[in-house]
PAGU-228341 format. One record per residue (C-alpha): residue in one letter; chain; x, y, z. Coordinates in Angstrom, 1 decimal. Layout:
<markols>
(A,A,(X,Y,Z))
...
</markols>
This chain:
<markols>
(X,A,(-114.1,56.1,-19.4))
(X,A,(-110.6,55.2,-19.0))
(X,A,(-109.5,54.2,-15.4))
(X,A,(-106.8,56.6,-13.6))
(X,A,(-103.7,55.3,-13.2))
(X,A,(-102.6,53.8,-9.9))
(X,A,(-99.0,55.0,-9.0))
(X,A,(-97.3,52.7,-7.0))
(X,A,(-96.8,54.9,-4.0))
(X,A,(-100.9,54.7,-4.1))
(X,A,(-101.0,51.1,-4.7))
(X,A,(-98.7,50.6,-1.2))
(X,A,(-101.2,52.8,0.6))
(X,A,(-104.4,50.9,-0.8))
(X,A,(-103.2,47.5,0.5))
(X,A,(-101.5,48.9,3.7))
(X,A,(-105.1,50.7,4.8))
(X,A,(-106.0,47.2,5.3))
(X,A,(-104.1,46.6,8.3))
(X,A,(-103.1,50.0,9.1))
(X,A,(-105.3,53.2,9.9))
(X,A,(-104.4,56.2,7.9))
(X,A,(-103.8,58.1,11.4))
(X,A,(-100.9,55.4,12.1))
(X,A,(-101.2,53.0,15.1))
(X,A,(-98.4,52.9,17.2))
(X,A,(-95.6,50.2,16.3))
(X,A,(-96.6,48.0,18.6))
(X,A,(-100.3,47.4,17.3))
(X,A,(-99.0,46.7,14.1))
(X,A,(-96.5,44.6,15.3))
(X,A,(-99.7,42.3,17.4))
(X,A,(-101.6,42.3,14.4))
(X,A,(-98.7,40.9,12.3))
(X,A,(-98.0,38.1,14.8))
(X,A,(-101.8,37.1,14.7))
(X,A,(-101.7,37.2,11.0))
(X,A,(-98.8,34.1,11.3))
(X,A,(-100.6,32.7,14.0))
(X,A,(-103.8,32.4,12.5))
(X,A,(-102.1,31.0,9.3))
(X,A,(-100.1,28.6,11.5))
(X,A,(-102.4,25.9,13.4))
(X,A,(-101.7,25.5,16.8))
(X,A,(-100.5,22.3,17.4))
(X,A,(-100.7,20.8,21.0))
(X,A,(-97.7,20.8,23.1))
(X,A,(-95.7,18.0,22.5))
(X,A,(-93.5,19.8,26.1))
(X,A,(-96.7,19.5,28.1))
(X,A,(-99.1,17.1,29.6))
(X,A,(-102.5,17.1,31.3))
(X,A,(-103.0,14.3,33.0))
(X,A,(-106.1,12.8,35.7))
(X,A,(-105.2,10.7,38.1))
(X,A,(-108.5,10.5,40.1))
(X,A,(-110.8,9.5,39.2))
(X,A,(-109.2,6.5,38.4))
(X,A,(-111.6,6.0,35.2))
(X,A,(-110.7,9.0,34.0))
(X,A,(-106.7,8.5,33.2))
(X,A,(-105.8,8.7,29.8))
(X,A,(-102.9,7.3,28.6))
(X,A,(-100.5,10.0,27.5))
(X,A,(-102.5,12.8,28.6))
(X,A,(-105.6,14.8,27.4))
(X,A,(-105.7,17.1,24.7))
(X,A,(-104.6,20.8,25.7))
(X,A,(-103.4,24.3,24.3))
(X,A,(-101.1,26.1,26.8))
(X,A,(-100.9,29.7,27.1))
(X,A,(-98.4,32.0,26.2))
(X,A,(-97.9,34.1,29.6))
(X,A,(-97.1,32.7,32.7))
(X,A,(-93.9,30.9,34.3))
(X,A,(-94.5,27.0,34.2))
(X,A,(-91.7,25.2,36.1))
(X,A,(-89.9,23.4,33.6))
(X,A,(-88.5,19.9,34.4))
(X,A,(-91.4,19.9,37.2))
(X,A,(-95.3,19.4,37.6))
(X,A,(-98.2,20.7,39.3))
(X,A,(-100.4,18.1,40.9))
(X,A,(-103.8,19.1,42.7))
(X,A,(-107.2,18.6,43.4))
(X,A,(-109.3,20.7,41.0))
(X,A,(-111.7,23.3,41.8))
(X,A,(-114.5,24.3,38.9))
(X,A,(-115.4,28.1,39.6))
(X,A,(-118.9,29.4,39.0))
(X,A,(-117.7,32.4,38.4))
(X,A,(-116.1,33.4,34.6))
(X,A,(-113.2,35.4,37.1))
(X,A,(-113.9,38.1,34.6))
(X,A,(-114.4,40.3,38.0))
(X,A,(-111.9,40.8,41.2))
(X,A,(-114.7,40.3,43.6))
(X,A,(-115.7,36.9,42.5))
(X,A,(-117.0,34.5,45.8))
(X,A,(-114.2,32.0,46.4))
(X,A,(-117.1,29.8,48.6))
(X,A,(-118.5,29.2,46.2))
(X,A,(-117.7,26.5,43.3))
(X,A,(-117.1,22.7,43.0))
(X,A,(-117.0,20.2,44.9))
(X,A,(-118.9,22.0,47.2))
(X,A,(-117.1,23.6,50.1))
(X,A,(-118.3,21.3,53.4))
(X,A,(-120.1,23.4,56.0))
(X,A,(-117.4,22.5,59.3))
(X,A,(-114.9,23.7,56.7))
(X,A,(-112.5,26.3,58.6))
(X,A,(-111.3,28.0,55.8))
(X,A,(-114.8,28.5,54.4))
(X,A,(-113.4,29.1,50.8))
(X,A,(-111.3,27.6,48.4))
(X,A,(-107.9,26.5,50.3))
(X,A,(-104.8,26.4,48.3))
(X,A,(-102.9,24.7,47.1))
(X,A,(-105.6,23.8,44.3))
(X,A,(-106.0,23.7,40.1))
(X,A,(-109.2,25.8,39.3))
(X,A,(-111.1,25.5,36.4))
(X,A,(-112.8,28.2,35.3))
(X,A,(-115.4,28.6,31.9))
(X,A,(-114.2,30.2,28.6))
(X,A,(-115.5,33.4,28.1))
(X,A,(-116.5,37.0,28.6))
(X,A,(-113.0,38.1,29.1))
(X,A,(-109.6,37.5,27.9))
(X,A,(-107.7,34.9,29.2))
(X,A,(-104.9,36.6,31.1))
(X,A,(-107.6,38.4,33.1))
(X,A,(-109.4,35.1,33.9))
(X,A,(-105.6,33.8,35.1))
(X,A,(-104.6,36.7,37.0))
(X,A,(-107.6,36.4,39.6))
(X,A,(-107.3,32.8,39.7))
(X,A,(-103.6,33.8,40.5))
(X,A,(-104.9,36.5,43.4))
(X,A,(-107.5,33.6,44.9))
(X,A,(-104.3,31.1,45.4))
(X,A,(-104.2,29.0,42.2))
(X,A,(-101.3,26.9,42.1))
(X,A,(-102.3,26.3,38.2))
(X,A,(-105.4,27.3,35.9))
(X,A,(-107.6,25.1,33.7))
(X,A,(-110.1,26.8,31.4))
(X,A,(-112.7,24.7,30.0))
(X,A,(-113.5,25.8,26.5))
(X,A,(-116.9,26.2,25.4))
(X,A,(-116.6,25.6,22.2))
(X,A,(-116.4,22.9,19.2))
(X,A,(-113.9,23.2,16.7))
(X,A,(-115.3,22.7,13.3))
(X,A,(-113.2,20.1,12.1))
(X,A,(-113.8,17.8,15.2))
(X,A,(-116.7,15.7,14.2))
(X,A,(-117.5,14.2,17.4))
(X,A,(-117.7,17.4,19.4))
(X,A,(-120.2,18.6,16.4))
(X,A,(-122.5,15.3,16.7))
(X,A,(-122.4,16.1,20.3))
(X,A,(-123.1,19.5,21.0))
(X,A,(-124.3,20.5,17.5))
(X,A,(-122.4,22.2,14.7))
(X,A,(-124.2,25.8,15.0))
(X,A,(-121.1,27.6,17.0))
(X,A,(-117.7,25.5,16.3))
(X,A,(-115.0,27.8,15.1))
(X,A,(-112.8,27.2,12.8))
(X,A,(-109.0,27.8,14.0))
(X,A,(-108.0,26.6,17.4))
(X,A,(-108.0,29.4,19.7))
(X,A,(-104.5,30.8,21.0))
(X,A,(-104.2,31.7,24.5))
(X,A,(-101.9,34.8,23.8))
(X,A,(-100.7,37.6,25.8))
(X,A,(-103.5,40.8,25.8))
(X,A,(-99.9,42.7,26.7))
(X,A,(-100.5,43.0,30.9))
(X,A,(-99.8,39.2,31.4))
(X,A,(-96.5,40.1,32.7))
(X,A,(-97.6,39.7,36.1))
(X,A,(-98.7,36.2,36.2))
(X,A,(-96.7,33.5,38.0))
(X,A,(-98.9,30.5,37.5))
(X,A,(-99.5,28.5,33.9))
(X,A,(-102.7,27.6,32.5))
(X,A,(-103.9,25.8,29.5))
(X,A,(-107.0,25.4,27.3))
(X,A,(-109.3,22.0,27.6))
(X,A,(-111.4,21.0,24.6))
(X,A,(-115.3,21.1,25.3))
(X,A,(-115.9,17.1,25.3))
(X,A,(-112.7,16.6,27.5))
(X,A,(-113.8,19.4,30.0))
(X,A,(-117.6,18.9,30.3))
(X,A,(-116.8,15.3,31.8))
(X,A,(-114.4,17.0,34.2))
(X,A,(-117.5,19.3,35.1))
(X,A,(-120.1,16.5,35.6))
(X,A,(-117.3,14.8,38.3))
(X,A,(-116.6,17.9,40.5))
(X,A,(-120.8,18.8,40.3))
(X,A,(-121.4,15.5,41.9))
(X,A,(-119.1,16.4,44.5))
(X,A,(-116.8,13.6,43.7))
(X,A,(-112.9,14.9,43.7))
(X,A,(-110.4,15.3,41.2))
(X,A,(-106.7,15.3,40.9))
(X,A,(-104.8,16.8,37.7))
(X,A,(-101.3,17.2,36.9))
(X,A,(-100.1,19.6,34.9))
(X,A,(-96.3,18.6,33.7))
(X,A,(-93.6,19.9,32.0))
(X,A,(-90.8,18.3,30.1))
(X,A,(-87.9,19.2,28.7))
(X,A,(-86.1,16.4,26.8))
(X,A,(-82.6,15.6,28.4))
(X,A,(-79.5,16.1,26.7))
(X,A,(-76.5,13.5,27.8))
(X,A,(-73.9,16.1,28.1))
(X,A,(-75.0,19.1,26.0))
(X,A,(-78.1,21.0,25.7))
(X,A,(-79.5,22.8,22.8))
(X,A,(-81.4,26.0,22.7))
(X,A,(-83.0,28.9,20.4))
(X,A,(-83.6,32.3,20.5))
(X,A,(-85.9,34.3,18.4))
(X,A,(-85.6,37.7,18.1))
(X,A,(-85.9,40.4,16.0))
(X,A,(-82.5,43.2,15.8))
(X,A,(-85.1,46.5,16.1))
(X,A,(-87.3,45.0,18.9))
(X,A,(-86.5,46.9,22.4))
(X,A,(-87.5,43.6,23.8))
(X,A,(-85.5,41.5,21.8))
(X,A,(-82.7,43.9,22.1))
(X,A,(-82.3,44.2,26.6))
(X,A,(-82.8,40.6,26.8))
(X,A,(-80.0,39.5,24.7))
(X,A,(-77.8,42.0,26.0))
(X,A,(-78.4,40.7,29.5))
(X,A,(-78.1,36.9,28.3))
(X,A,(-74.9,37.8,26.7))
(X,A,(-72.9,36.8,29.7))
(X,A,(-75.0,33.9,30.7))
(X,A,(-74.9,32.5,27.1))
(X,A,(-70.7,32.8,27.6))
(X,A,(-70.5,31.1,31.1))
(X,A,(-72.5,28.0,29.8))
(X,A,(-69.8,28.0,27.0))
(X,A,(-69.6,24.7,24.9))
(X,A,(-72.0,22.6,27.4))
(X,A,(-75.0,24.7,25.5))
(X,A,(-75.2,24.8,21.8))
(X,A,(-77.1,28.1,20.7))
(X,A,(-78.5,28.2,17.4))
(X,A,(-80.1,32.4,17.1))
(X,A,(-82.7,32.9,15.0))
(X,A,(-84.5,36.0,13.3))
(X,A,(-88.2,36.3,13.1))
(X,A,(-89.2,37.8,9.7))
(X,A,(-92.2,37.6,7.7))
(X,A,(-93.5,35.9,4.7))
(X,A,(-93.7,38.5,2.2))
(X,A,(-95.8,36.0,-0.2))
(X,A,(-97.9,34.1,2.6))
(X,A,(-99.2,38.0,3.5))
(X,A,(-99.5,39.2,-0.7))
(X,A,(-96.5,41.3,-0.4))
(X,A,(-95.4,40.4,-4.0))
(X,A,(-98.1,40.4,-6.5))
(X,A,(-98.6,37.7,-9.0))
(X,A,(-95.9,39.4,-11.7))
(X,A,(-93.2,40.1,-9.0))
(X,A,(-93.8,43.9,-7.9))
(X,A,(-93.3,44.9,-4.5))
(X,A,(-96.8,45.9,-2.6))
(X,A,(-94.9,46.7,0.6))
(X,A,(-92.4,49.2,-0.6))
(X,A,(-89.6,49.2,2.2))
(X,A,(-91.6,47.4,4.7))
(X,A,(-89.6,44.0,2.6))
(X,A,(-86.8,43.1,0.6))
(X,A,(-86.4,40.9,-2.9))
(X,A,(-89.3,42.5,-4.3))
(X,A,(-91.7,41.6,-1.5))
(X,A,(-90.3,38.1,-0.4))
(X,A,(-89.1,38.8,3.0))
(X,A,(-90.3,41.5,5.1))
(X,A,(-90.3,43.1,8.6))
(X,A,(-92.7,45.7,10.8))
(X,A,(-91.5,49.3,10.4))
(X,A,(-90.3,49.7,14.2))
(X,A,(-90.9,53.4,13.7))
(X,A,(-94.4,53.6,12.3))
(X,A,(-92.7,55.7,10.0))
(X,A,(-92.6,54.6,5.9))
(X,A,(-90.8,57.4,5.0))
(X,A,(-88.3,58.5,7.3))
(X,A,(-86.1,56.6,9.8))
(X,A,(-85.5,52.2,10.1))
(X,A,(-87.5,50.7,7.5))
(X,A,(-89.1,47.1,7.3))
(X,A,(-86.4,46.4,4.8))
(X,A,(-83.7,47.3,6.9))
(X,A,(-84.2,45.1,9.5))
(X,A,(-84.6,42.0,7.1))
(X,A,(-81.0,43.4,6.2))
(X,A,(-79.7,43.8,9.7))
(X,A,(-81.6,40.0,10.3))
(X,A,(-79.6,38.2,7.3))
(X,A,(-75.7,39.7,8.6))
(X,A,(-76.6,38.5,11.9))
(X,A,(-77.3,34.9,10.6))
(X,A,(-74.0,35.2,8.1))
(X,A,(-72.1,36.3,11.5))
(X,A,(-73.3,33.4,13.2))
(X,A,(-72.7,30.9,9.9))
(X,A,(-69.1,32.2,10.2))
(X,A,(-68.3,32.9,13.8))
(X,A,(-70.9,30.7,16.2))
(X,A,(-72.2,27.5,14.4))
(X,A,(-68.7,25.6,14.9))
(X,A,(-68.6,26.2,18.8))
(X,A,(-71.9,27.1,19.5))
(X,A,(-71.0,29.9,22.0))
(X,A,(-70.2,32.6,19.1))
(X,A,(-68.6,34.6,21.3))
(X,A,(-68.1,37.1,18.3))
(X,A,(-71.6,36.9,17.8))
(X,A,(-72.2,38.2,20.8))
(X,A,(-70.1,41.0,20.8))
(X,A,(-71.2,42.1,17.6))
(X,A,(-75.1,42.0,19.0))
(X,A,(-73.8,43.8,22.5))
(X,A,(-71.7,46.4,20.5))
(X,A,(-74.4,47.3,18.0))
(X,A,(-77.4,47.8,20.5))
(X,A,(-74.5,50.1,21.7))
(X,A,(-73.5,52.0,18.9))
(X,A,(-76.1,51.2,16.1))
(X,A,(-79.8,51.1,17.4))
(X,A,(-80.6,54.7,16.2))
(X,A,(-82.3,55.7,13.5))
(X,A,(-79.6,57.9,12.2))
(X,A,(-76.9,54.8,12.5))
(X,A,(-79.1,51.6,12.2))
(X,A,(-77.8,51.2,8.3))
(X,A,(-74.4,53.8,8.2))
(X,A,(-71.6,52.0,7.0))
(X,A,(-69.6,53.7,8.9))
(X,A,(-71.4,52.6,12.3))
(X,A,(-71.2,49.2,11.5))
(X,A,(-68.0,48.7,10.6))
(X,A,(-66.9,50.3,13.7))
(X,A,(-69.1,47.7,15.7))
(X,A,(-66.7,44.8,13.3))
(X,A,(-64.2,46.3,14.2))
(X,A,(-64.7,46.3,18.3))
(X,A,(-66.3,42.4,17.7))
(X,A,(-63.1,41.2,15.2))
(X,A,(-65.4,40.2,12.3))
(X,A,(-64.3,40.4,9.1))
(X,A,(-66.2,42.8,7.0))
(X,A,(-65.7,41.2,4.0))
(X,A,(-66.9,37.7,5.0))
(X,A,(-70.0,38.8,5.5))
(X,A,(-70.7,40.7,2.7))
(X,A,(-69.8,37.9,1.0))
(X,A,(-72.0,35.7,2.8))
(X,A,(-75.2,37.5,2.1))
(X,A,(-74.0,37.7,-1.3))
(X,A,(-73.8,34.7,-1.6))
(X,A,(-77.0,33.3,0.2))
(X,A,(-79.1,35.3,-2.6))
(X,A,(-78.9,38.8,-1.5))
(X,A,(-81.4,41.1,-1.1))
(X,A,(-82.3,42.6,-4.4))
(X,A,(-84.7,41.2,-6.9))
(X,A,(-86.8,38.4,-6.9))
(X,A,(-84.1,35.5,-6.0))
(X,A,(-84.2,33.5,-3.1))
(X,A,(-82.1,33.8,0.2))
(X,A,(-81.3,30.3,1.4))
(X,A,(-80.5,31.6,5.0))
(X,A,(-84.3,33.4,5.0))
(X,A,(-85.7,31.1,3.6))
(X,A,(-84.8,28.5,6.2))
(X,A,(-86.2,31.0,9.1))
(X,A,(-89.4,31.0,7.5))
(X,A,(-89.6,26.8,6.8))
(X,A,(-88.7,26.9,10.8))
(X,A,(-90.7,29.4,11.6))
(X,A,(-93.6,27.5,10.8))
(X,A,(-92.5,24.2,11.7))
(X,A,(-91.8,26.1,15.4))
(X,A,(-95.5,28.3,15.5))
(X,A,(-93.4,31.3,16.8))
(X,A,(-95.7,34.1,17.2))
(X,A,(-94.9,35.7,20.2))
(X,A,(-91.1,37.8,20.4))
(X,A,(-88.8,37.1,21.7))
(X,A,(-89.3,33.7,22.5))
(X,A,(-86.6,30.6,23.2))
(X,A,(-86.9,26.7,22.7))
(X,A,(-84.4,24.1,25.1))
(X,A,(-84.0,20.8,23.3))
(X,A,(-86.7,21.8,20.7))
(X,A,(-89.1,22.3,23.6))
(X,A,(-90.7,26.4,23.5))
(X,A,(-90.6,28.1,26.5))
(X,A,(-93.6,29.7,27.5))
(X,A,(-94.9,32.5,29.3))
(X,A,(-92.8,35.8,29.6))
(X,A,(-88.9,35.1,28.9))
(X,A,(-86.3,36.7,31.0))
(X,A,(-82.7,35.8,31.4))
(X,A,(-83.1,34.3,34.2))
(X,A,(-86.2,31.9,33.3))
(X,A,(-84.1,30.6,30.0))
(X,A,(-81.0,30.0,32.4))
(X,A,(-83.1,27.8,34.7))
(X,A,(-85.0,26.2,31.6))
(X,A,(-81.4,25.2,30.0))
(X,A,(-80.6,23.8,33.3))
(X,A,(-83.5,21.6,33.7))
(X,A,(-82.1,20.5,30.0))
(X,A,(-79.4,18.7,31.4))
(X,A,(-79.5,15.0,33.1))
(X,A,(-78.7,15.4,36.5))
(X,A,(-75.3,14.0,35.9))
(X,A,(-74.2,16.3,33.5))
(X,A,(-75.8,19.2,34.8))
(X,A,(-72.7,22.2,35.1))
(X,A,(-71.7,23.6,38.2))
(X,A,(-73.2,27.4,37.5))
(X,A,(-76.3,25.5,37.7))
(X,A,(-76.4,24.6,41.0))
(X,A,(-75.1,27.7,42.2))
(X,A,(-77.3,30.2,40.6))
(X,A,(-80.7,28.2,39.3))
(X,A,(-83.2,29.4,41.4))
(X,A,(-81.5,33.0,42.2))
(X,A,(-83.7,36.1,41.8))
(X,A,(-80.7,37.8,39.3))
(X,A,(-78.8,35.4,38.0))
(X,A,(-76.6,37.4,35.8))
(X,A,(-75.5,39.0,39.1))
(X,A,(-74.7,35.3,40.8))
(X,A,(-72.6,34.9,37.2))
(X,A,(-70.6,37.7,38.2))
(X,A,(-70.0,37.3,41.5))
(X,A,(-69.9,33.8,41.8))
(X,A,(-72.9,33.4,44.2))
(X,A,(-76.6,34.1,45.1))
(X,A,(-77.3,37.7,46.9))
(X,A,(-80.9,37.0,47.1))
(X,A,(-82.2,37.7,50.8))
(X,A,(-83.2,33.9,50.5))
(X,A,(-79.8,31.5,49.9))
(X,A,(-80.8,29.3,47.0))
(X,A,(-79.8,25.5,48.0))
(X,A,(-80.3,23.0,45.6))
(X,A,(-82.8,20.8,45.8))
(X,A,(-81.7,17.1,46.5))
(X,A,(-84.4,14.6,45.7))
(X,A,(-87.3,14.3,48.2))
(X,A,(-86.1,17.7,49.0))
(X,A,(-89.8,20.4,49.4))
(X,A,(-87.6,23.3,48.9))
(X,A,(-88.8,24.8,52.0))
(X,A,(-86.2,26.4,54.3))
(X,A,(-83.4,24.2,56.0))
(X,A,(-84.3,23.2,59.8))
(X,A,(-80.9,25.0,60.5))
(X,A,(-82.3,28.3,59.1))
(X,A,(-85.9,28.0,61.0))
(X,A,(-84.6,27.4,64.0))
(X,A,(-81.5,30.3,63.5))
(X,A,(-84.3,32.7,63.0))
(X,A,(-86.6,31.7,65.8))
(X,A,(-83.5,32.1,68.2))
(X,A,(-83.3,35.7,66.7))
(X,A,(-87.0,36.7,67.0))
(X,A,(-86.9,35.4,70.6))
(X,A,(-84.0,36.8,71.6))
(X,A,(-84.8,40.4,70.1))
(X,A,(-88.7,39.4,72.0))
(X,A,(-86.8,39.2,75.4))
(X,A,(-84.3,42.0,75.3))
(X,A,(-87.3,44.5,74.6))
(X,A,(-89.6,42.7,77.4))
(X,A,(-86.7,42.8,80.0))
(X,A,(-86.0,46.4,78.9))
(X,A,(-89.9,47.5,79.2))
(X,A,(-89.8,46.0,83.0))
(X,A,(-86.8,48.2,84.3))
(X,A,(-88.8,51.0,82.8))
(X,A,(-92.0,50.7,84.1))
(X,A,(-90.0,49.7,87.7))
(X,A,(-88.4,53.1,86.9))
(X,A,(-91.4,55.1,86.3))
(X,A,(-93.1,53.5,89.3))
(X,A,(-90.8,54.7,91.6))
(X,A,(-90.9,58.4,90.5))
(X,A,(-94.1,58.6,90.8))
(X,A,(-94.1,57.1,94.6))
(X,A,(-90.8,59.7,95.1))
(X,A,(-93.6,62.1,93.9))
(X,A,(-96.5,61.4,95.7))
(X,A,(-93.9,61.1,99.1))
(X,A,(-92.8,64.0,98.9))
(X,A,(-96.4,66.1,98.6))
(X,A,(-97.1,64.8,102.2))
(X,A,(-93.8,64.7,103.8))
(X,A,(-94.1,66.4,107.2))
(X,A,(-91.4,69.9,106.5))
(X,A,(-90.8,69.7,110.1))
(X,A,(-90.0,66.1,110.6))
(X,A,(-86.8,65.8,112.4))
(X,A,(-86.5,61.6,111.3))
(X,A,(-87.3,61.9,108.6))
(X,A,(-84.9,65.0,108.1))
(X,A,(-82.3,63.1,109.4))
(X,A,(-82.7,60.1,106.7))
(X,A,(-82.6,62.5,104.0))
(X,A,(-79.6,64.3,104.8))
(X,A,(-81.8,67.5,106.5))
(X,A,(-83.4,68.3,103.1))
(X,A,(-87.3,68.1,103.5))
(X,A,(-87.4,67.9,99.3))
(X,A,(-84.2,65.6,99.4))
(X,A,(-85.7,62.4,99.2))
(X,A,(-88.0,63.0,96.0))
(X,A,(-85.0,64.4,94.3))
(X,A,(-82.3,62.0,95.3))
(X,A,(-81.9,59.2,93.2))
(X,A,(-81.8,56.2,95.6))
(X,A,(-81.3,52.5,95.0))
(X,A,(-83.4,51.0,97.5))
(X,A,(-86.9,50.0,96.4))
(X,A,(-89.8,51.7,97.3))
(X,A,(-92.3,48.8,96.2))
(X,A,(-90.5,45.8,98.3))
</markols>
């Protein structure tokens, strides 16, 4: 029997029911799944902007560091390190209630604390639960830093196999991504392989200490630092934080070079494009399957398509090629992206003409440039190349970005959840100390830093000084003992207020009790009061009745 014909709008929703329920997830589990996809295709390589290091025991320092995968959620402190004594949990921390006296090196009996006592680097097992839950309770017990020890041999590392066996290695190394509530978490953390972390184990069992450090560095830049931003032009998050960087990208003017960047997919990595050159993803991707995007509106018939955003993606870049690479500020660029979350970010408006031509027209870009530009580059129709897409895809890989949106300072990635005010400090600790500009010292550290770039200085409760070397970063002696004059002061003036009224109370109630057992007929003590037998409970009097 002959075999039915396939149309291609059945075709698209054969291979799309592979990722994608026929009851639609929301945009946001497609978008996840996507960014695994990458990630799994990618290999994690370690972070060459990180280092774990042991410095006791002494026989266990490794020059340049052990071998480690850091997470993607947390705030590590760039420019800085984290240098404890290491705590090894029995507990997975998979539950809230998990006994912090308990763990290794044991806790000492005359210990007054009776539990773990921060500051301290806890290492805790891999396993059970996802690693943002493990992080978060380490996080809630005092953690200045987490460890997890894996618990698990990769396949291709042959030593790990001889030693543990080769039953359960996996094959990919695992990623210590974001479940989507790691937004709270302060602290870092990063992944230890099996062989590296059992040896750790065996030390802090035998009750013998030891110190890690967990450090961060950004390469320096003489007098100019150099940064990236992913993002993607339909991503809400993508879209605030770039609105809100706007004006910090503008202060640092020509002392930071910006170089943006769109994430897009591989439409031919993720068999987009079939083997003759046909389009599986309909408008989810552009030149016949080459380049693609996540429909931000779960909706493949209606509304902002995958394809449109490639689109939108590539006349950002062209922008940038004509109005930002010279100076590296872009100040055009900008405007365009500020005007166009403004004007454009609809459905109804994301691709009108009209729409964006009035957000050239408020950004003074030249319509016709552009056009040309993504003309030129290879367009978007057909199976040709784009040079400018294709160059976000060769450092896309080259980078591992999976999470969105995501920075890099001086080629190092930022970690952990990026706001404006964590890529400001991050491009300041970019710079040698030398070269470092002023809005640096006056806002790094500041709570809202886009508001101390407005107004010219921190409004935090908390004034931010900046930290001279040696300096803890506590606050000043002048500060401490400012307050301490306050609390005292305010302490007295209640105390001295609360003893005239209890001396107040106490003589009404003796003007009380008087004047039940006054004599009526007492012609003395008639005459002291003024003749009135009720005079002197009612009188107000000066003279003390208690000496």
């Amino acid at each position: 029997q002959k075999r039915p014909e396939i149309t291609p709008r059945e075709s698209i929703a054969r291979i799309l029911s592979r990722t994608i329920s026929r009851t639609q997830r929301s945009r946001k589990e497609l978008t996840m799944m996507l960014r695994l996809t990458i990630a799994a295709m990618a290999a994690a390589a370690a972070s060459a902007d990180s280092k774990l290091m042991i410095h006791v025991p002494q026989s266990m320092d490794k020059p340049g560091g052990y071998e480690h995968r850091e997470a993607l959620f947390g705030k590590p402190p760039y420019g800085n390190s984290i240098s404890q004594n290491v705590i090894y949990s029995d507990s997975t921390l998979c539950d809230a209630d998990f006994d912090t006296t308990k763990g290794y090196p044991e806790i000492e009996l005359d210990n007054e604390f009776h539990s773990w006592n921060p500051p301290f680097i806890l290492m805790v097992d891999r396993g059970d639960c996802t690693f943002v839950r493990k992080v978060r309770h380490a996080q809630m017990a005092g953690a200045s830093g987490v460890v997890i020890a894996d618990h698990k041999c990769l396949c291709s590392d042959e030593a790990c196999k001889k030693e543990y066996g080769s039953d359960d290695c996996e094959g990919n190394e695992p990623i210590m991504a974001d479940d989507g509530s790691g937004g709270g978490i302060t602290i870092p953390a990063f992944l230890m392989t099996r062989t590296d972390a059992d040896k750790v184990k065996v030390q802090l069992k035998d009750n013998h200490p030891v110190k890690m450090e967990m450090k961060w560095n950004l390469p320096s830049a003489e007098d100019r630092v150099e940064y990236e931003l992913w993002s993607v032009p339909a991503d809400p998050v993508s879209r605030e934080f770039l609105v809100e960087f706007k004006n910090i990208a503008e202060k640092f003017g020509k002392k930071a070079q910006l170089t943006p960047r769109m994430y897009i997919f591989d439409g031919l990595r993720t068999h987009c494009q079939s083997q003759d050159g046909e389009n599986y993803c309909a408008n989810l991707c552009t030149n016949n399957g080459r380049y693609c995007a996540t429909d931000p509106d779960d909706d493949l018939d209606r509304g902002i398509s995958g394809a449109d955003v490639v689109t939108e993606s590539l006349r950002r870049l062209c922008i940038w090629d004509h109005y930002g690479k010279d100076d590296g500020v872009g100040q055009p660029w900008w405007a365009y992206v500020a005007e166009f979350d403004k004007r454009c970010t609809r459905k109804n408006f994301f691709t009108r003409e009209e729409c964006i031509q009035d957000v050239y027209d408020h950004s003074g870009i030249d319509k016709e440039k552009i056009d040309r530009c993504m003309s030129n580059s290879g367009g978007l129709v057909g199976d040709g190349a784009n040079t400018f897409l294709e160059e976000e895809l060769g450092m896309q890989r080259r980078r591992g970005v999976v999470v969105l949106p995501t920075a890099f300072v001086n080629t190092a990635p930022l970690r952990g959840e990026l706001t404006a005010s964590n890529v400001f400090n991050a491009i300041c600790a970019g710079f040698s100390e030398s070269t470092s500009p002023e809005i640096c010292s006056q806002c790094s550290g500041c709570n809202n830093v886009t508001t101390c770039l407005s107004n010219g200085y921190c409004e935090d409760s908390t004034p931010v000084i900046p930290k001279s070397k040696g300096s803890s970063g506590g606050v000043s002696h002048h500060s401490f003992a400012f307050t301490m004059i306050v609390i005292i002061a305010a302490f007295s003036g209640a105390g001295f207020w609360y003893h005239n009224k209890t001396r107040q109370d106490m003589r009404d109630q003796v003007r009380g009790i008087l004047s039940d057992y006054m004599p009526l007929d007492d012609p003395e003590g008639a005459q002291q009061t003024g003749g009135a037998p009720m005079a002197f409970a009612q009188q107000g009097g000066t003279q003390s009745l208690i000496g």
